[in-house]
N, C-alpha and C positions, 0 to 999 in steps of 0.2 A: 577524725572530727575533734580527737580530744585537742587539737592544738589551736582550736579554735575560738576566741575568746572575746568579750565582749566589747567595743571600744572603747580604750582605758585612757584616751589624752584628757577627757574632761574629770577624770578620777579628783584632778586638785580642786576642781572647781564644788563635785558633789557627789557622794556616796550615799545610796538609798540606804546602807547597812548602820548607817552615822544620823538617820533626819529620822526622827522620831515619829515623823507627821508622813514616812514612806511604807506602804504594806511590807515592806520585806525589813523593816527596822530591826537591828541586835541580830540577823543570822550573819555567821559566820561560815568562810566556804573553810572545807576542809581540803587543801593541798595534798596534805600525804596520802590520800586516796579519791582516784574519780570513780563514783558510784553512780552517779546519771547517767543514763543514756538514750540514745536515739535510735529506735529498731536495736539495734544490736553494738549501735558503736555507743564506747563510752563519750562525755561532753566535760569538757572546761569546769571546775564546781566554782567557778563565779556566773555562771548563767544558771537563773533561779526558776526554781521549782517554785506553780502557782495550780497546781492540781492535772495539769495535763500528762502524758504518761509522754508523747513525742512531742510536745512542744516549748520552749522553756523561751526565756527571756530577761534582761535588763533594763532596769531602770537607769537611763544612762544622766538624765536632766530631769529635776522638776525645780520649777521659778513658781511658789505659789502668790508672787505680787503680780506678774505679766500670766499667770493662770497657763502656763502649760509644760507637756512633760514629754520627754524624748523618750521611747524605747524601742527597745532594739530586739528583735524574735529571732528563732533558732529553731529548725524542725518542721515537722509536716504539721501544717491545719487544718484538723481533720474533723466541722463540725457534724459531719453525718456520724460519725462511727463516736467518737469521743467527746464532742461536743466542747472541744476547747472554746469556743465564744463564750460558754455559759462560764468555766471558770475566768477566762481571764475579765468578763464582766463584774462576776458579783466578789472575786476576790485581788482583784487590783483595782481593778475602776470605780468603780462604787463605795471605796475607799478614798480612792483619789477627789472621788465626786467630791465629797461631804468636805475635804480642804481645799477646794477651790479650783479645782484642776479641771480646765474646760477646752483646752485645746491638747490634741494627743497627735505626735509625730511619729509611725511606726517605724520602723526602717525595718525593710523585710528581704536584704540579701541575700538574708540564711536562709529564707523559706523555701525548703524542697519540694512542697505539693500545697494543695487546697483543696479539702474537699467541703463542700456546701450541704448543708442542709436548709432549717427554713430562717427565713430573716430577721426575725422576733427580737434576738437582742443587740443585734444591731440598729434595728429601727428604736428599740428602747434607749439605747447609750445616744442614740442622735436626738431623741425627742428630749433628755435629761440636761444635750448641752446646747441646742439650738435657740434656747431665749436669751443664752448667760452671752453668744455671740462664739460660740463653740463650732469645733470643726473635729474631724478627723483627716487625717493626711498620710496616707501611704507611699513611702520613701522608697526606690529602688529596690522591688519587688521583680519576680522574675519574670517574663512575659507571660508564659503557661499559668501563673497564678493570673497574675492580671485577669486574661483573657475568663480564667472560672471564676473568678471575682462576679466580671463584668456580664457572662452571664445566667448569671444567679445575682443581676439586679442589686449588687453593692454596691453601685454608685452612686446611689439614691441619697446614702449613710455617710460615704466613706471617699474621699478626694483619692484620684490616683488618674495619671497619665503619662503623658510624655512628656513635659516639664518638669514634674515630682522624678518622675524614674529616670531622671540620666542625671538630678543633684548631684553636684559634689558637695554633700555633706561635711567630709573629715576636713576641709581647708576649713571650716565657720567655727565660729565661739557660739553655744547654744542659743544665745540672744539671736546672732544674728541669723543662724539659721531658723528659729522663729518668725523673723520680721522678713525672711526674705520668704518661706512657706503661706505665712502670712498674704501678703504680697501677690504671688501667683495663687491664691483661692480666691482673694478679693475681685482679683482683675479678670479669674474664669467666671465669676459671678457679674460681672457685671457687660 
């Protein structure tokens, strides 16, 4: 797993470690040793530590003029046991909130499990961006997540299907995989 790293083509474009206005502003990974890990395997130390013990992730995009931000997870989510919803809500998101960041694209390839518990902050981060014209969008996720996703009723919250999960993401420039996310939410809405 350590050779596993977060997608680095849009690096020229944007570094959360460089935007002062990104929760993970000024850390530095350190190379000469991987100390993360997942169950037991070590991880890449450019995927960032936000309080979960198996889940980690990057900030791969944020545009705070078009209000949205790409990232990208790594690891099991595991909110019955460890409760990662609650970190990645109140220490990335709710961060992100307060600069304008109202549309959130996950890409969840990495994700090896899901475990659910209750919906509270989830239904909380959707009530936070549903006035501003906010979504959430789940990006090629594994089926068996999906599927525990779906039921434990996170579709309520959170976009995800058979359109989202077969994107080819890495061909787009973050804009336009915005507009084209975009696009297929607008048009399942209506």
């Amino acid at each position: 797993m350590h050779q596993l790293e977060p997608f680095y083509n849009w690096r020229d474009l944007y570094t959360p470690e460089e935007d002062e206005r990104s929760p993970f502003y000024g850390i530095e990974s350190d190379y000469s040793q991987y100390s993360n890990q997942i169950y037991n395997y070590l991880i890449h130390p450019d995927w960032n530590y936000f309080g979960s013990n198996n889940l980690y992730m990057k900030v791969l995009f944020a545009d705070y003029d078009q209000q949205f931000a790409v990232l990208e997870m790594i690891g099991e989510w595991n909110d019955a046991v460890e409760n990662d919803i609650m970190f990645l809500k109140r220490d990335v998101i709710d961060p992100m909130l307060k600069e304008g960041i109202y549309r959130f694209i996950i890409i969840g390839e990495n994700i090896l499990n899901f475990h659910s518990s209750d919906d509270c902050y989830y239904e909380e981060w959707y009530d936070d961006i549903k006035d501003e014209g906010g979504w959430i969008a789940a990006i090629n996720f594994r089926d068996h997540v999906i599927h525990e996703m779906r039921d434990n009723k996170l579709h309520y919250y959170i976009n995800f299907g058979e359109n989202l999960n077969s994107l080819l993401w890495r061909k787009l420039k973050p804009q336009a995989l915005h507009e084209v996310v975009d696009n297929m939410i607008l048009k399942a809405l209506t």
